[in-house]
C-alpha angles and dihedrals in degrees: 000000000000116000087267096064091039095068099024072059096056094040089065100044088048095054093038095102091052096050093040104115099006118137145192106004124326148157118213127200117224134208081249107099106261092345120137144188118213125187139169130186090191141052113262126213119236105293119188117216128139118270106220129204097302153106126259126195119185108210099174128024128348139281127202112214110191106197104179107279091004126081119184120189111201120203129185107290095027131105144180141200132213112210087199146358125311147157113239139156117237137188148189109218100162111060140131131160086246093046108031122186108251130184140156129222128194113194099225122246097237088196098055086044094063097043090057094046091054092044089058127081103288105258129193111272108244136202103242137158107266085233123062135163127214141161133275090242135162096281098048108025094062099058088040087049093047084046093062100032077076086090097065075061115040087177098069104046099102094044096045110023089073098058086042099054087043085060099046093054088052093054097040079055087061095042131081088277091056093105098040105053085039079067085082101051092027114106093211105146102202086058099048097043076057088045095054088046092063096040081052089054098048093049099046101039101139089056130097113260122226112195104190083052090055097041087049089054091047092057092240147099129269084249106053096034086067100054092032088056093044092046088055096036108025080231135112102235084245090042081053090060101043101053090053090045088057100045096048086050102059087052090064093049087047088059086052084222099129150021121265096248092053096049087057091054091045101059088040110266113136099193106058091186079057085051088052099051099048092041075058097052097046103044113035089246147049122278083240092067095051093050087048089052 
């Protein structure tokens, strides 16, 4: 049994209690500050959400995460980290009742991040992906494992979960996921100008983009903002916004607050036969069939 097993090994037994009885598809807080469990008994089909800064270890079965241009497939054992927000369509696509999926994620503390970032040897900032994948080796498998062993002792959570997070952030610096997660505390300013041009297009969503604007605030050209956003994101700066838009769309029919027509002018969209094309497309079925649910 190679280090990756072994602790792949612990990390199950330790959130066994927390899994034991669940059924269909959750995600279970834990005493353990932004820690969650996350278990499924069945197969899910491909669900769009928005991956936050955060890290994400798959203990038990495999999840597949699609992030525009970039596709990860986790295994057990496996694990990724997001160093911001982005939309991104995950699934489940081993998993039984005797043998459920089961995962843990840890929103990063952006602070503490930072701290421990600035506390490392200075490295060359690097253009990367703001997603990456790695393995649950030896250098970042033992402080995550400590980190959840916490729940075997709910008292010393407050004491100890701080110094073990610390450490996991350190070791997650020196691992494959070093330069993507360095992208939060980083001031490179290329990165950032492409940073607040993704937090401007989730938050304005329902507004008109204008490219050459973007680009312009960015300090870029059209062309290589386009490269440089998709390289970062894995999203067209209009596949971006529509991904948000549409997220953010099926929230209000959810709600059952509004008709269909009225939620696709909400979150920007003109044509409300377009919106319910793409919500098709997205989502396996028509805008109409989640307000009616």
């Amino acid at each position: 049994m190679n280090i990756s097993e072994n602790v792949t090994g612990r990390l199950l037994d330790d959130v066994a209690p927390v899994v034991a009885g669940r059924t269909g598809t959750v995600g279970i807080a834990t005493p353990v500050p932004r820690l969650t469990v996350w278990t499924s008994t069945v197969p899910t089909l491909p669900t769009p959400a928005v991956f936050e800064p955060m890290f994400y270890a798959v203990l038990r079965g495999t999840k597949v995460l699609i992030m525009g241009a970039n596709r990860f497939e986790l295994s057990a054992g496996m694990c990724a980290a997001s160093s911001f927000g982005l939309p991104f369509i995950h699934q489940f696509t081993d998993a039984t009742p005797d043998l459920p999926y089961v995962a843990i994620s840890l929103h990063l503390d952006t602070t503490m991040l930072t701290r421990v970032m600035l506390n490392m040897p200075k490295r060359d900032d690097r253009w990367t992906c703001a997603v990456a994948a790695g393995e649950l080796n030896g250098l970042v498998g033992e402080p995550l494992a400590r980190l959840v062993g916490l729940l075997n002792s709910p008292d010393d959570i407050g004491m100890l979960a701080p110094h073990y997070e610390t450490e996991l952030y350190y070791r997650l610096f020196q691992s494959t996921m070093g330069d993507t997660l360095r992208q939060i505390g980083q001031r490179n300013e290329r990165f950032q100008q492409l940073k607040a041009a993704a937090d401007w297009l989730a938050s304005n969503h329902n507004e008109p983009i204008n490219i050459p604007d973007l680009a312009a605030s960015a300090g870029m050209s059209v062309t290589s903002f386009h490269r440089h956003f998709k390289g970062v994101t894995g999203f067209s700066p209009l596949a971006f916004q529509r991904h948000i838009r549409l997220l953010e769309a099926r929230k209000l029919l959810a709600s059952g607050s509004a008709n269909v027509s009225r939620v696709a002018y909400e979150v920007g969209y003109v044509s409300p036969s377009q919106f319910s094309r793409e919500y098709k497309s997205m989502f396996g079925s028509p805008p109409v069939a989640d307000l009616q649910r």
